[in-house]
C-alpha positions in Angstrom: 0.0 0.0 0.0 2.9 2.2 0.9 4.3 2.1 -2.7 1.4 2.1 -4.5 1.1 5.5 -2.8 4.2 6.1 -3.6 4.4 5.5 -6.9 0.9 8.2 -7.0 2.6 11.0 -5.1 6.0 10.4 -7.2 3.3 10.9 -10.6 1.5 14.0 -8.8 5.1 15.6 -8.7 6.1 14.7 -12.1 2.4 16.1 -12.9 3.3 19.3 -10.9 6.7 19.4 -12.6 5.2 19.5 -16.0 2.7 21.9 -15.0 5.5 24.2 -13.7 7.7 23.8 -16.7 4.8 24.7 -18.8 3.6 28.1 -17.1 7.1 28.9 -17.6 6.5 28.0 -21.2 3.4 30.1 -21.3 5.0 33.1 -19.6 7.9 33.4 -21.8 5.4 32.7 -24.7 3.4 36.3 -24.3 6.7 38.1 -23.3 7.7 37.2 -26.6 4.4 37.9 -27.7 4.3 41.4 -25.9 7.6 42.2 -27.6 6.5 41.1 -30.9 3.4 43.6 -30.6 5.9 46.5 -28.8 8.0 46.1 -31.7 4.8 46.3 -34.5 3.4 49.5 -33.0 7.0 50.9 -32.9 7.2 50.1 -36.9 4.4 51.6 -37.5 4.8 54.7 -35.9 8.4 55.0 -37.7 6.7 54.8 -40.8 4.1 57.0 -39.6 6.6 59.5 -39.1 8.7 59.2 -42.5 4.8 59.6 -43.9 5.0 62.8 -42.4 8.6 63.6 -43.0 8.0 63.1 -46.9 5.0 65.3 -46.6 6.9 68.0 -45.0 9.4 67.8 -47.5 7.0 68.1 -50.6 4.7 71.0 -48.9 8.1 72.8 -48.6 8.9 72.1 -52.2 5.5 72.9 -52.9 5.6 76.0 -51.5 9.0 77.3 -52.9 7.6 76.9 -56.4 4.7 78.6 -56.0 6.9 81.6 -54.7 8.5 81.2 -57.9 5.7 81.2 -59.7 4.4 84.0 -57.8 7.5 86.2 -58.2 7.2 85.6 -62.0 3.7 86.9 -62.2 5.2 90.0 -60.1 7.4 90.7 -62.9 5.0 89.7 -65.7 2.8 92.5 -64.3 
């Protein structure tokens, strides 16, 4: 009787065991998961902001030509 009980506590602890190792499992899965996400947003808002750069860029192009274009009507007139 002793060793059947035994033997049951001895699987309970390998149960346990396996339990353990597998929250671990779990845990390390959504950190990864977390990171994975931390990086996506952070991707996104980099390209976000070259979006933004870019537009910058061209409403400063946009607006030096029409101060050309502006100046040449001045002299037209």
């Amino acid at each position: 009787m002793e060793k059947e009980f035994d033997k049951k506590i001895e699987a309970l602890r390998e149960k346990l065991k396996a339990l353990k190792t597998l929250s671990k499992e779990i845990e390390e899965f959504k950190r990864r998961q977390e990171i994975f996400e931390s990086r996506e947003i952070i991707n996104r808002i980099e390209r976000l902001e070259n979006v933004i750069k870019n537009m910058l860029l061209i409403m400063e192009q946009y607006i030096e030509i029409i101060t050309i274009l502006y100046e040449g009507l001045e002299e037209l007139y």
